[in-house]
FIKE-648836 format. One record per residue (C-alpha): residue in one letter; z, x, y. Coordinates in steps of 0.2 Angstrom, whole numbers, padded with zeros to 4 digits, always signed. Layout:
aZXY;...
***
This chain:
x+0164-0005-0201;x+0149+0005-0210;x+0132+0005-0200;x+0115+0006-0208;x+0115+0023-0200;x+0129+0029-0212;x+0119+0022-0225;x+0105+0032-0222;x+0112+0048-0219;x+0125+0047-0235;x+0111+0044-0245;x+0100+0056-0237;x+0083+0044-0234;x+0076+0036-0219;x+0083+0019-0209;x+0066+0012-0217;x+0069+0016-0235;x+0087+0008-0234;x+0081-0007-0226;x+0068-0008-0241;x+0080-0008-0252;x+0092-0020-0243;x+0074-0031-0243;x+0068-0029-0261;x+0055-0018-0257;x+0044-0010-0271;x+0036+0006-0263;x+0056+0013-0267;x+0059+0024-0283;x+0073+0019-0293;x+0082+0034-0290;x+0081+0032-0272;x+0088+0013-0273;x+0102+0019-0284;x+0109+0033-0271;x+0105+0018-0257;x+0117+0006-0266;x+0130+0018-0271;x+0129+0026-0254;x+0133+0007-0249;x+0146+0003-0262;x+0156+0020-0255;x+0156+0016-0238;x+0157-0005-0242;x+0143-0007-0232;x+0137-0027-0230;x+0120-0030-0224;x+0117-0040-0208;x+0105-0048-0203;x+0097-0037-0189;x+0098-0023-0201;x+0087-0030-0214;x+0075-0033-0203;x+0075-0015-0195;x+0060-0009-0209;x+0052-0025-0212;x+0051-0033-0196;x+0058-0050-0201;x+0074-0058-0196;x+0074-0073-0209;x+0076-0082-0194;x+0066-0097-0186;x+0068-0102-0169;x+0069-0122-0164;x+0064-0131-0149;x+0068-0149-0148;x+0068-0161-0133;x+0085-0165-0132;x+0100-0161-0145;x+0105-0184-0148;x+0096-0196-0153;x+0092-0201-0173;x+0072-0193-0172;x+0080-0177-0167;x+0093-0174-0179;x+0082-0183-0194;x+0067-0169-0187;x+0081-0154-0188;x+0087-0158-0203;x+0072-0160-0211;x+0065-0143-0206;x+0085-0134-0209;x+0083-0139-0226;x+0069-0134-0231;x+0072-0116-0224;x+0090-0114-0229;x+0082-0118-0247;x+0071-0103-0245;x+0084-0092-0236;x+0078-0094-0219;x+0091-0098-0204;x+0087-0109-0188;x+0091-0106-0171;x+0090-0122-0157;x+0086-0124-0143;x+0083-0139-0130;x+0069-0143-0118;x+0074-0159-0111;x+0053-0162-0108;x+0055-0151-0094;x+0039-0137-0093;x+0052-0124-0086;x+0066-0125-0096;x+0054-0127-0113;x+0045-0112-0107;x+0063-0104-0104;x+0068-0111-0123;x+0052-0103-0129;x+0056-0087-0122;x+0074-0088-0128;x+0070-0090-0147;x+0057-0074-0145;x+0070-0067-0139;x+0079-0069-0153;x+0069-0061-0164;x+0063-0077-0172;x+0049-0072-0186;x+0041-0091-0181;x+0043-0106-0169;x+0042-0123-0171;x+0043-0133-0156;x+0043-0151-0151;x+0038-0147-0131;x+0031-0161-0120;x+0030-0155-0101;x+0021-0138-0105;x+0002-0140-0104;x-0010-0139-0120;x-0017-0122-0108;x-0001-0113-0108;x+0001-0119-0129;x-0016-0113-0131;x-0016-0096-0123;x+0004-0094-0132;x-0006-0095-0148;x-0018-0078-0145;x-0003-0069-0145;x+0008-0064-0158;x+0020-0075-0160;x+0016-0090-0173;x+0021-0107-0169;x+0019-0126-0175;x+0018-0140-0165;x+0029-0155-0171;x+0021-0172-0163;x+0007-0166-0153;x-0011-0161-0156;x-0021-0150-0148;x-0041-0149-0153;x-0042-0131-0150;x-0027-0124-0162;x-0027-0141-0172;x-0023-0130-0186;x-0004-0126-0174;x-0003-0146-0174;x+0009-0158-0184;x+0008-0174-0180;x+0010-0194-0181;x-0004-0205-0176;x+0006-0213-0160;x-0010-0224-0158;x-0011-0230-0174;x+0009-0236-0174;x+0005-0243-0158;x-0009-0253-0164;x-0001-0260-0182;x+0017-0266-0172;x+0006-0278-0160;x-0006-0284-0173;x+0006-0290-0185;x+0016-0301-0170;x-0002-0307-0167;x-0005-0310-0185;x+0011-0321-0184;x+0005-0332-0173;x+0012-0323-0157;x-0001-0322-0140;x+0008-0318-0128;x+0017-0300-0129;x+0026-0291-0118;x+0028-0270-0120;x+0042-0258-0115;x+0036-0241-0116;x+0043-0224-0115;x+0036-0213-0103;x+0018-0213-0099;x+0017-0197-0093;x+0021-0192-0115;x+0008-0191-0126;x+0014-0201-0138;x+0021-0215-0128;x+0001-0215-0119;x-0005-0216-0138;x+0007-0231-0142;x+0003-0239-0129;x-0017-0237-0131;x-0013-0245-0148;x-0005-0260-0140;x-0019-0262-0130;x-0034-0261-0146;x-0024-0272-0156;x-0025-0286-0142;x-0044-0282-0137;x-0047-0284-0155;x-0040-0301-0155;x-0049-0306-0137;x-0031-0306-0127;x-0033-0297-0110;x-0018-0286-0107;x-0008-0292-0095;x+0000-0278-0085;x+0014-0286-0076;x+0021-0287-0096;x+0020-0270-0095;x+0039-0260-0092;x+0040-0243-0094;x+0055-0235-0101;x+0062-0220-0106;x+0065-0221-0124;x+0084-0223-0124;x+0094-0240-0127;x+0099-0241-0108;x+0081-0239-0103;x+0076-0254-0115;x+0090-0264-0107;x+0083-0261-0090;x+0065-0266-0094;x+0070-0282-0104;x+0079-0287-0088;x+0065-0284-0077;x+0053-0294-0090;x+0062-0308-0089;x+0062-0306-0069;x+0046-0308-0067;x+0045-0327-0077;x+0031-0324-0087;x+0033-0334-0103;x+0032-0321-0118;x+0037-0325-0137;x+0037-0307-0141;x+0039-0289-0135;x+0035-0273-0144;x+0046-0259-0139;x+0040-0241-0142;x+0054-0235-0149;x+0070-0243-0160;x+0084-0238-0147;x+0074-0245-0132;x+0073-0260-0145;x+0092-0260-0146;x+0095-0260-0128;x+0081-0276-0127;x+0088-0285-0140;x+0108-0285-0132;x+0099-0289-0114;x+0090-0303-0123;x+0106-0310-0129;x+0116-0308-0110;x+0101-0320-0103;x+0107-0332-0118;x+0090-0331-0128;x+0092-0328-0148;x+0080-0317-0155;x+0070-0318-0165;x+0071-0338-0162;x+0069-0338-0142;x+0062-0319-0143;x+0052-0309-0157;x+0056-0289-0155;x+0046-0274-0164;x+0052-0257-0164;x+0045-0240-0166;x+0053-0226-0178;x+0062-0236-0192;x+0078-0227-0188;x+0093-0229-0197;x+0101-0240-0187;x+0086-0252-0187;x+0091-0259-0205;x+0109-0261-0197;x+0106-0271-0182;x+0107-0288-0180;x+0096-0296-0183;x+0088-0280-0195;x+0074-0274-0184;x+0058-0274-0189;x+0048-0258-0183;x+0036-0245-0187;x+0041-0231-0198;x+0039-0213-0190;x+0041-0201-0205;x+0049-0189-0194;x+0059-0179-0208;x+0048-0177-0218;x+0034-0171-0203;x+0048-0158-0198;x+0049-0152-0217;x+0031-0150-0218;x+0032-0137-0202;x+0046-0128-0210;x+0031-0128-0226;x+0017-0122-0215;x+0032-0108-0207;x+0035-0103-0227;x+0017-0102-0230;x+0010-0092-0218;x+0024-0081-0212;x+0035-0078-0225;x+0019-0080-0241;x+0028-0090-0250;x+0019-0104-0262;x+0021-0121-0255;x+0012-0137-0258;x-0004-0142-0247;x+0001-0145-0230;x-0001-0163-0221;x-0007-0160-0203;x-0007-0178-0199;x+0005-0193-0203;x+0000-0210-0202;x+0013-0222-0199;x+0017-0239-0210;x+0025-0255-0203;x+0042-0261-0211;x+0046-0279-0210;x+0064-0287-0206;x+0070-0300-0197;x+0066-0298-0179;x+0051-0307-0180;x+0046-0323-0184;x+0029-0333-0187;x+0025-0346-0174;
***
C-alpha cells in the first residue's frame, strides 16, 4: 500500500504540500496539485485520515465522553452530536466515564490521545478546578449538562432547577399536598438542582418539605423500584411522587402496582426527561422534557464554529425545560 511518503517524493514536493492538497488548501499552485494528484493516481494512493492531517493539524475527529454507553439520554445525546458532525464531515470517537473522576480524567486523556481536534464531554466526578484549569490549555472542550461561572462560555446546559420546580408545581396545581421525591444522586449536579426545585415549588405554595419523603436514587429503573418500596415503608400517606428521572419513574410506577396501588388513582407519578418510552408506558407518563438531542447538537454546533470555522446558527448555551402532560397524574 502507497504511503504519503511516496507521495511526496514521486511528485517531488514537501509532506506539507501533499497534505495541502489532500486538505483543499489554496497556498498550492495548480501545477504543484496536478503532479500531487497524478503522483497519487500512479501509485493508487488513498488518503487516510492521519495523513490529512500531517500539514493541517486536524484529524476531522471529535472525541466523546459520556457517563455510561445505556440508557435513552445517552444514546438521544450521541446521536444528536454524531449527526451533526458526520453532516459536516467530522468523525466521533467515545468514550465512558461512569461519573467516576479517575476514569473521566483517564477518558479525557484517551480522546487527546487520539488526536481529537475538540472534546465534548458529559463528566460528573471531575471538579469544576480540574475543568477550569483543562480549559487554559490547548485543547477545546464543551461541557454538555453542567455550568461553570468562570468558562460559562465551555457550558451547555439544561436548567435542572427549573425542571425540578415545574414537575412539583403542576401536582400541586392539581390539588396534590402531600409529595414524595426519589432523587438520583445528590452528590450530581443536576440531581441537587432538581431537587432545589422540588423544594421552591413547595415553599412557594407554603408546604414544608418533609425529608423522610425524601429517597435518593440512582437514576435507573431498579433504583426507582427500590425507593418506591422504602417510601411506602415508612407509612407516610402521599398522593404523589416526582421522580427525577423517567426510568427511576418506571421502576416506581411497576413497585407501586406489586403493593397493589393503581396509579394514577391510588398514586400520581411525574417524571423527568420525557424519554421515549415515557409516551409508551402504562399508564403514558407524564414528565418533564429534557431536550437532550438537540443540546448535544448544539455542542457539535459550537465544535463546528470554533474549531473547524464553519458557519453555524447562534449557539443556545442554556436549555429551559417544558412540562408534557399524560396520564400519570390526576387532579384531586
Amino acid at each position: 500500500m502507497a504511503t504519503i511518503y511516496q507521495v511526496s517524493e514521486l511528485a517531488g514536493v514537501s509532506l506539507a504540500t501533499v497534505s495541502r492538497v489532500m486538505n483543499g488548501g489554496t497556498r498550492v499552485s495548480e501545477k504543484t496539485r496536478e503532479k500531487v494528484t497524478k503522483a497519487m493516481e500512479t501509485l493508487n494512493y488513498r488518503p487516510s485520515s492521519i495523513a490529512r492531517s500531517l500539514a493541517s493539524n486536524c484529524s476531522n475527529s471529535v472525541g466523546i465522553l459520556v457517563s455510561e454507553l445505556h440508557g435513552p439520554i445517552y444514546g438521544e445525546m450521541m446521536s444528536g452530536i454524531e449527526k451533526q458532525l458526520r453532516t459536516a464531515g467530522k468523525h466521533v470517537i467515545i468514550a465512558a466515564g461512569h461519573s467516576d473522576a479517575a476514569s473521566e480524567k483517564d477518558g479525557i486523556e484517551f480522546l487527546i490521545d487520539r488526536n481529537c481536534d475538540a472534546l465534548i464531554l458529559h463528566v460528573e466526578a471531575v471538579s469544576d478546578e480540574y475543568l477550569i484549569e483543562l480549559a487554559t490549555t490547548k485543547y477545546a472542550f464543551i461541557l454538555i449538562n453542567r455550568y461553570i461561572p468562570q468558562i460559562a462560555d465551555n457550558c451547555i446546559s439544561l436548567n435542572n432547577r427549573r425542571g425540578g420546580y415545574l414537575a412539583t408545581k403542576a401536582l400541586l396545581e392539581n390539588g396534590h399536598r402531600d409529595i414524595a421525591y426519589i432523587s438520583g444522586p445528590l452528590w450530581k449536579m443536576d440531581a441537587n438542582d432538581r431537587y432545589l426545585g422540588h423544594q421552591e415549588a413547595l415553599s412557594e405554595f407554603g408546604i414544608a418539605c418533609n425529608e423522610a419523603l425524601l429517597s435518593e436514587g440512582n437514576f435507573q429503573e431498579e433504583g426507582g423500584n427500590e425507593c418506591m418500596l422504602a417510601l411506602l415503608d415508612t407509612k407516610i400517606a402521599f398522593s404523589a411522587v416526582v421522580c427525577a428521572n423517567d426510568e427511576m419513574a418506571a421502576g416506581a410506577m411497576q413497585a407501586a402496582r406489586d403493593r397493589g396501588l393503581a396509579v394514577p388513582n391510588d398514586i400520581s407519578v411525574m417524571g423527568f426527561d420525557n424519554v421515549l418510552l415515557a409516551r409508551y408506558m402504562y399508564p403514558k407518563l407524564s414528565t418533564v422534557n429534557y431536550p437532550v438531542q438537540d443540546m448535544g447538537k448544539m455542542a457539535a454546533s459550537w465544535i463546528l464554529k470554533n474549531i473547524y470555522q464553519a458557519n453555524q446558527p447562534d449557539i443556545s448555551h442554556v436549555f429551559e425545560p417544558e412540562l408534557v402532560w399524560r396520564d400519570s397524574v390526576i387532579s384531586l
